[in-house]
N, CA, C and O of each residue as an XYZ file, in Angstrom:
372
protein
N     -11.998    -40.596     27.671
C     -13.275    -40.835     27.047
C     -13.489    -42.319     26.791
O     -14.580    -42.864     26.622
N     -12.218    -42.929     26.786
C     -12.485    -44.376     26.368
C     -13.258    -45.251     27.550
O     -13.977    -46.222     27.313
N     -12.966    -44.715     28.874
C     -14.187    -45.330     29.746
C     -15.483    -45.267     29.616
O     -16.108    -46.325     29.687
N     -16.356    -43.734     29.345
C     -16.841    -43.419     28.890
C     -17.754    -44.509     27.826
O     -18.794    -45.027     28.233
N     -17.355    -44.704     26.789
C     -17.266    -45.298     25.828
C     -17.598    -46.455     26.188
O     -18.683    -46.957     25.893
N     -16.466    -47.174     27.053
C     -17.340    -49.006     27.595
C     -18.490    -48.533     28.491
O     -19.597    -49.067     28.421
N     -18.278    -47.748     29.148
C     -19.785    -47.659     30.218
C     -20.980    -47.441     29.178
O     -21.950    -48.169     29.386
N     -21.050    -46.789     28.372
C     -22.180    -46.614     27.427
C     -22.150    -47.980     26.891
O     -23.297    -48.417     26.989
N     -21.395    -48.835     26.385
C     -21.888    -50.216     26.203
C     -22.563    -50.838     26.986
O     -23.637    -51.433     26.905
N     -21.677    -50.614     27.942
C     -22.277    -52.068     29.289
C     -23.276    -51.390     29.645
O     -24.138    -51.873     28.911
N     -24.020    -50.246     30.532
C     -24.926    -49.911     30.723
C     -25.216    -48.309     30.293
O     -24.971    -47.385     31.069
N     -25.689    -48.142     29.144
C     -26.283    -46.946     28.522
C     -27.035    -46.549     29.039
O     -27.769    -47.337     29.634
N     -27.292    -45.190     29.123
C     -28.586    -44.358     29.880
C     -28.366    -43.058     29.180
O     -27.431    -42.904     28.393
N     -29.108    -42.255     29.427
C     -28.972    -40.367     29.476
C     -28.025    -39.854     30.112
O     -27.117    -39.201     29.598
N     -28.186    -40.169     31.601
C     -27.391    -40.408     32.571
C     -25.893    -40.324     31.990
O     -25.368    -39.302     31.548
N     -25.457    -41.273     32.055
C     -23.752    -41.462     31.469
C     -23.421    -40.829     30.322
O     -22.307    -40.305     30.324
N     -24.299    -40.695     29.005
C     -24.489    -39.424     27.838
C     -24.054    -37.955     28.682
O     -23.318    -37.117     28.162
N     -24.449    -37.852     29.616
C     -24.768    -36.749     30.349
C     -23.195    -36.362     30.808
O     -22.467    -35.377     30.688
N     -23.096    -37.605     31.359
C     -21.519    -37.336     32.263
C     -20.317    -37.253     31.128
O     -19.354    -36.491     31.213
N     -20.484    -37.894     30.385
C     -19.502    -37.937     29.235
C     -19.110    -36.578     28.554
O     -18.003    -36.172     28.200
N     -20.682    -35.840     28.455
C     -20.499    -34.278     28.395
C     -19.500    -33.660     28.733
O     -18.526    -33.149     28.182
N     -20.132    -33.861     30.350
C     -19.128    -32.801     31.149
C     -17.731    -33.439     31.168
O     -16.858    -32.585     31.326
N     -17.291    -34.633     31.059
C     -16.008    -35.289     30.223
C     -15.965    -34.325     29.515
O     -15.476    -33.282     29.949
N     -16.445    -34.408     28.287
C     -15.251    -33.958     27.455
C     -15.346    -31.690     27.877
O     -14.527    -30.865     27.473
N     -16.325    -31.469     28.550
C     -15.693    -29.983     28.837
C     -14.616    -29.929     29.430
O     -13.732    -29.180     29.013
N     -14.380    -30.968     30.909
C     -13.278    -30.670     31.066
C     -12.235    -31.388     30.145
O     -11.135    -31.066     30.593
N     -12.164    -31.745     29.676
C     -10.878    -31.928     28.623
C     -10.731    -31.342     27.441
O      -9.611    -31.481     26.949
N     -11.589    -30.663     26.759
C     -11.787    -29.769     25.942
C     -12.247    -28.220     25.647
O     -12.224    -27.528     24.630
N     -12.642    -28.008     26.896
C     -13.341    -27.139     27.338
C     -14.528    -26.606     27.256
O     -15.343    -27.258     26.603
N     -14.965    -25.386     27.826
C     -16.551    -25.577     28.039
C     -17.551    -25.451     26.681
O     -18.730    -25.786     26.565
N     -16.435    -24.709     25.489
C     -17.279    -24.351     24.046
C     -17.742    -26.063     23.586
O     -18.671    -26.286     22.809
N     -17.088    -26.917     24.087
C     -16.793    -28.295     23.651
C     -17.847    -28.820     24.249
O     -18.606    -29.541     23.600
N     -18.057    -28.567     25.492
C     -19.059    -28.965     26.370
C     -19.970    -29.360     26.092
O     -20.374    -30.518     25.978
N     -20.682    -27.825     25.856
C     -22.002    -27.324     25.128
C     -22.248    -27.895     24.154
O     -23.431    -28.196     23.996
N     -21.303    -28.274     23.138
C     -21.904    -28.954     21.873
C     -21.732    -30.396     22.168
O     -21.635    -31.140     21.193
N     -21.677    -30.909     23.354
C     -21.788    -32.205     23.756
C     -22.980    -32.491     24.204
O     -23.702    -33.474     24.040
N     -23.114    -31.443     24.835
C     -24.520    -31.271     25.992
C     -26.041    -30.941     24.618
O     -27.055    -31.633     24.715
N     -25.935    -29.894     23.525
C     -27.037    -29.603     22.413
C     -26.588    -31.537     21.576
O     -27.634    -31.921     21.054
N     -25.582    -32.500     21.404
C     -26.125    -33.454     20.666
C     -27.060    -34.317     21.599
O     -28.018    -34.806     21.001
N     -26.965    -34.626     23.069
C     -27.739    -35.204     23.730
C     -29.419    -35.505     23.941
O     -30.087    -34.506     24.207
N     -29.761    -36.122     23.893
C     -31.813    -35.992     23.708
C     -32.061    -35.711     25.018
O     -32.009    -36.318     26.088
N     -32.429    -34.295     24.521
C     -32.954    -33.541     26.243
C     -34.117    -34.207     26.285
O     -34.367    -34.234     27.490
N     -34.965    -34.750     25.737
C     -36.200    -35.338     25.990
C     -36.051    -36.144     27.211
O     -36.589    -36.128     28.318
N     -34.573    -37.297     26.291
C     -34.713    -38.319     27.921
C     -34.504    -37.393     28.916
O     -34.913    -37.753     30.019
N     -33.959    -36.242     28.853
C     -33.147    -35.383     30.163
C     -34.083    -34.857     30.976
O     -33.969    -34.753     32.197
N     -35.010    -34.521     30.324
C     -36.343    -33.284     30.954
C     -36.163    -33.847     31.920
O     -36.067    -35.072     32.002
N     -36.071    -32.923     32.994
C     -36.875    -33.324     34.619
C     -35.594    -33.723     35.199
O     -35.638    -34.237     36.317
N     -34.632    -33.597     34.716
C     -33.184    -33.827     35.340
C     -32.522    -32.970     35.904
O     -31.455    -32.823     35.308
N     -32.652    -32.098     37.061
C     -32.057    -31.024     37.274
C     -30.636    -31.069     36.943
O     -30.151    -29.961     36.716
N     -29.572    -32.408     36.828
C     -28.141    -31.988     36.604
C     -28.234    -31.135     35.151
O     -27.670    -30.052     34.999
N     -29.072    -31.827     34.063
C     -28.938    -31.179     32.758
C     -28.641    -29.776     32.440
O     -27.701    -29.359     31.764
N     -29.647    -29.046     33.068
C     -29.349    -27.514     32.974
C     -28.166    -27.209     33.854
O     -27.297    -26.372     33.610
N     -28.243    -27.988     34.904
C     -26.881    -27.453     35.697
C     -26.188    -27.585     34.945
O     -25.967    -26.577     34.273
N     -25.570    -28.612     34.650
C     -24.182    -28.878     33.691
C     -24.404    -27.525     32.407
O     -23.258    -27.137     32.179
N     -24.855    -27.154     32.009
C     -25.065    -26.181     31.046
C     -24.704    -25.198     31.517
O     -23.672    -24.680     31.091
N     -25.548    -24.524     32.714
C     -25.835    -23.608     33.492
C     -23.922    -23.305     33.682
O     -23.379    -22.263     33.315
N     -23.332    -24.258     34.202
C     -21.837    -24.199     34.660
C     -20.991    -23.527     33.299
O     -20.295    -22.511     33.287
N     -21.255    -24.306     32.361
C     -20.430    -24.033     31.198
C     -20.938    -22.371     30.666
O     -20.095    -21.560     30.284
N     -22.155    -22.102     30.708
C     -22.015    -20.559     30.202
C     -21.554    -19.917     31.346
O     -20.923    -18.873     31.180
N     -21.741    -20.327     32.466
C     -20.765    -19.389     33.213
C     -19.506    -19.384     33.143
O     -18.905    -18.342     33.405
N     -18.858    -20.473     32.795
C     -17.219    -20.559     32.766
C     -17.224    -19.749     31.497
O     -16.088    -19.314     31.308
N     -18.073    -19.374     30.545
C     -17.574    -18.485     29.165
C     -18.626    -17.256     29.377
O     -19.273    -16.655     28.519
N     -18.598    -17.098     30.593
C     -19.232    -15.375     30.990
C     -20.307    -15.148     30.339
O     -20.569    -13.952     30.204
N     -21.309    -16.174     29.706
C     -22.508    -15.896     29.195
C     -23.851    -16.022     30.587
O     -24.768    -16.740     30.985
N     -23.321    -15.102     30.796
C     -24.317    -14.653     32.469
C     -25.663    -14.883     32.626
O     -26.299    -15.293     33.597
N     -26.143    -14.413     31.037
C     -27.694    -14.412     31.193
C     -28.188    -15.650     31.017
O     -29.182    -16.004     31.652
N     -27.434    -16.646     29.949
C     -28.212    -18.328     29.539
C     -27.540    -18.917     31.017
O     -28.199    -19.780     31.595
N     -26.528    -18.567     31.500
C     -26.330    -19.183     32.660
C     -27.489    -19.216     33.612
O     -28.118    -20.215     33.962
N     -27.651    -18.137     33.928
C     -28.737    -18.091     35.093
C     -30.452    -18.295     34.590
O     -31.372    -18.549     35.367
N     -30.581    -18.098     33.030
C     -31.899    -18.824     32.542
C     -31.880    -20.446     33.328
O     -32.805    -20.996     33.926
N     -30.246    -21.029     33.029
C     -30.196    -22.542     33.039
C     -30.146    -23.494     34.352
O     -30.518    -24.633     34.632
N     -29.313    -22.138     35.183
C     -29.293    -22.224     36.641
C     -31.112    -22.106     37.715
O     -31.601    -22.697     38.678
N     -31.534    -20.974     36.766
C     -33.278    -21.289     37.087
C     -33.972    -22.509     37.032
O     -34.748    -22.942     37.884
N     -33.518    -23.232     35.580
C     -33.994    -24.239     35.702
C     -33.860    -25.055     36.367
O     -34.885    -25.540     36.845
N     -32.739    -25.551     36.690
C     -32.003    -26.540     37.677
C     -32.859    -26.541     38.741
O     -33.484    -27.538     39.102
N     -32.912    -25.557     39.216
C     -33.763    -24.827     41.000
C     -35.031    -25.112     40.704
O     -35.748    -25.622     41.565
N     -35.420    -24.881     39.672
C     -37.484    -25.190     40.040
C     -37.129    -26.973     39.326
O     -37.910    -27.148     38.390
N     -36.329    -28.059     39.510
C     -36.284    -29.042     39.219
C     -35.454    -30.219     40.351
O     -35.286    -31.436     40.284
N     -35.080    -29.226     41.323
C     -34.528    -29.797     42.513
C     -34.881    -29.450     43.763
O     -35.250    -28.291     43.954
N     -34.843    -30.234     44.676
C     -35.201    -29.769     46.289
C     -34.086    -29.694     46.693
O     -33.816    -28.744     47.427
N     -33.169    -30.558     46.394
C     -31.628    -31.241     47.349
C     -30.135    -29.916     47.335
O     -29.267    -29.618     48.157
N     -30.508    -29.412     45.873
C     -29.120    -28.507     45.420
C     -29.557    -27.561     45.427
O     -28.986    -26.943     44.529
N     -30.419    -26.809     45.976
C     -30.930    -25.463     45.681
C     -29.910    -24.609     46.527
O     -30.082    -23.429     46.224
N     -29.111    -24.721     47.283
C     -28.449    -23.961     48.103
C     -27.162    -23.782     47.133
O     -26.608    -22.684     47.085
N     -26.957    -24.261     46.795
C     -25.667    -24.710     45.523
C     -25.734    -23.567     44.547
O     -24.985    -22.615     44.327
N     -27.387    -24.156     43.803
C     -27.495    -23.465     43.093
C     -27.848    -22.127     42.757
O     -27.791    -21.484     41.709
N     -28.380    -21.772     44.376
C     -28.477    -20.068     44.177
C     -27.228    -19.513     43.956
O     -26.836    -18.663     43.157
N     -26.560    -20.302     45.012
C     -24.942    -19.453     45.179
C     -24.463    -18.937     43.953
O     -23.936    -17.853     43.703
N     -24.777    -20.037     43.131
C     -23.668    -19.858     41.679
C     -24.856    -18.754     40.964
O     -24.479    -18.268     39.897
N     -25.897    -18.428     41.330
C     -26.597    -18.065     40.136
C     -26.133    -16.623     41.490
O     -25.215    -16.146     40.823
N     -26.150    -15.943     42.473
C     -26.275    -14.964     43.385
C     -24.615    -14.436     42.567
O     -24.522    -13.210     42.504
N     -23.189    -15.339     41.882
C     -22.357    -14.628     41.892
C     -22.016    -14.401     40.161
O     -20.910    -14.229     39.647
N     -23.146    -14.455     39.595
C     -23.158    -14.222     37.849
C     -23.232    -12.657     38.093
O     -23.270    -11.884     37.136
């Protein structure tokens, strides 16, 4: 996390807030995630298809099927590029 940490100095964004998230899920895991991902300002996020993805991933890694694939929806009506990705994962909830 301590990289993390200088990159948000040197150049801060949503963006890197974002990645730091999914930092600490995988090192803490996905309950950890999530409450990384709800302190973040989805405002700056709107319109970010990774946002819900990254979400979308973590209720699936804790078998919450249905906010998964609410989150995995979102992702898809917010991307052209990952939609193949993202059906997959939402086709095996």
């Amino acid at each position: 996390m301590a990289l993390y940490d200088v990159l948000a100095r040197v150049s801060p964004s949503p963006v890197v807030d974002l990645n730091c998230a999914v930092a600490v899920a995988m090192r803490d895991g996905p309950e950890a995630g999530l409450v990384a991902l709800d302190a973040l300002d989805a405002d700056a996020l709107r319109g970010y298809h990774l946002f819900p993805a990254a979400r979308a991933d973590l209720f699936r890694r804790l078998g919450r099927a249905s906010e998964a694939a609410t989150a995995y929806q979102t992702a898809l009506e917010l991307t052209a590029n990952e939609r193949a990705f993202l059906r997959r994962r939402l086709a095996d909830l």
